[in-house]
N, C-alpha and C positions, 0 to 999 in steps of 0.2 A: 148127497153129492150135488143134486139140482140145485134144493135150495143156498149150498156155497156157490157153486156159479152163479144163481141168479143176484147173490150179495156182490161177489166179485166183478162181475158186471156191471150191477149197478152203481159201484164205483169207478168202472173204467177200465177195471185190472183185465177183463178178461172179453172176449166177444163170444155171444151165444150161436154164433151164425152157425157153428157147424151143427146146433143139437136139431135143426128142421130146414132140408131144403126150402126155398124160397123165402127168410126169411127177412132178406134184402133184395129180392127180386126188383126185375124193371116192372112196372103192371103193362098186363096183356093187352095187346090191341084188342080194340072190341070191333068183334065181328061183325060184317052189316048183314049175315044169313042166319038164320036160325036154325037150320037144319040142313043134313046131308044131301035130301031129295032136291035142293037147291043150288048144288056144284054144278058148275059147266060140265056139260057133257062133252066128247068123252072123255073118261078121266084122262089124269095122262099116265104114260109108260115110262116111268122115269128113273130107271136104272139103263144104263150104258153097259153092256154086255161084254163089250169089247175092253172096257175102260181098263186101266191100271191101278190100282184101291191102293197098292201102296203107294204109289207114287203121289194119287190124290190125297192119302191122310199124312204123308210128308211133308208137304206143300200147303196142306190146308193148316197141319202143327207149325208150320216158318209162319203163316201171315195172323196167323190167332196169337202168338206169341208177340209179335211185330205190333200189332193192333188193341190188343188188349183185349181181344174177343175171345168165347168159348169157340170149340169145334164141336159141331152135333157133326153123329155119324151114322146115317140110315142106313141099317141093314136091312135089307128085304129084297123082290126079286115082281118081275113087272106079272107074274101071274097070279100074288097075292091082290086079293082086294080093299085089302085096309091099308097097304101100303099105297096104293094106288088114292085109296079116299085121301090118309094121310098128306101124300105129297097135294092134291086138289088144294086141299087147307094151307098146305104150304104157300100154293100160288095166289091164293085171292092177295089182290093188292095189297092191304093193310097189313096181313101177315107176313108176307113176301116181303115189303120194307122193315119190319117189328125184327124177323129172321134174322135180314141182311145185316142190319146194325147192331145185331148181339151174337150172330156166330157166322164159323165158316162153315159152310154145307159140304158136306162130302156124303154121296149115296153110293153104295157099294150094293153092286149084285151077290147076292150069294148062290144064284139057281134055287136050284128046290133042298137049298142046305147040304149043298157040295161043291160050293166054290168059294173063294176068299174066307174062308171061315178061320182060316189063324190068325183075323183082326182081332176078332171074338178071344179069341185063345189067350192070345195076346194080356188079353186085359182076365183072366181065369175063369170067364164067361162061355158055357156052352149052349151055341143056338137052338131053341125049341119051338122059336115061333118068330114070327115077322110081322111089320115091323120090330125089329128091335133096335132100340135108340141109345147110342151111345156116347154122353156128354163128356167132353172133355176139355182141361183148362189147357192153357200152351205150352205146358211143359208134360203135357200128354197123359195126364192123372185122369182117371176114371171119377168123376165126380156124381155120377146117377148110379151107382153099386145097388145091385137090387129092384133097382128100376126100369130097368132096359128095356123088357118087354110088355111096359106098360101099355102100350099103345099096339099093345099086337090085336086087339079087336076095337078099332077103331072106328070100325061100323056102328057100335053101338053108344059112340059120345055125339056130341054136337060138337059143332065148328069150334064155337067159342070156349068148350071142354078140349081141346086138343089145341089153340094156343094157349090157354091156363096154362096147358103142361110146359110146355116150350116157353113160355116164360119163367115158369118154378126156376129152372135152373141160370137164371142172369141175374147178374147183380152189378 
């Protein structure tokens, strides 16, 4: 079956994109840190407690659509610590514009995995762990199946391992 696709393909008839995430990716900003111990302190708290999740992945679905951007969607909760390293990586400049230009951000509290969790549900996904990252195109398709809680131990990559990721899904 590979090898007809990759014939099909090779003619034009068919695109391989869907058989590996990233393999039209934008390439990752490169990071100017090499490691975590080098994030601004303190990290930040970057879930809105108070926030409305649906209303923001409503809104973030109109301008991804409008734009032509993905929407990433961080589930996690400000007393996780990878969520917290996570969003740090989010903010270093380079990434923070890399982000900007390839999704809409929406961060959703979940508490300690008892609140907005029928985002998750939503898409047939039950929360286990946090971060979890959930990529989607503008018509609100799940396009990281499988993926989501890659980045739930976040402690343990480098900077420039956690935009890798976050680039895998643009194109």
């Amino acid at each position: 079956m590979i090898r007809r696709l990759s014939v099909l393909a090779a003619a034009g008839a068919v695109s391989l994109a869907f058989l590996a995430p990233g393999a039209h990716a934008a390439p990752a900003p490169r990071v100017r840190i090499g490691s975590l111990a080098e994030l601004p302190t303190p990290l930040p708290y970057p879930y809105d407690v108070d926030a409305d999740a649906e209303r923001a992945l409503s809104a973030a679905l109109k301008r991804a659509k409008a734009t032509h951007r993905k929407v990433l969607v961080d589930l996690g909760g400000n007393w996780c610590a990878d969520c917290r390293i996570l969003a740090a990586v989010m903010d270093l400049p380079e990434v923070a514009a890399f982000v900007k230009a390839h999704y809409e951000v929406v961060m959703v509290d979940v508490g300690r995995l008892d609140r907005n969790t029928q985002i998750a549900k939503r898409y047939g996904l039950k929360l286990e762990g946090v971060p979890s990252i959930l990529i989607l195109d503008g018509q609100g398709r799940l396009l990281d199946r499988g993926h989501e809680p890659a980045l739930a131990d976040a402690r343990s990559m480098t900077p420039q391992a956690l935009a890798d990721w976050l680039a895998r899904w643009t194109d």
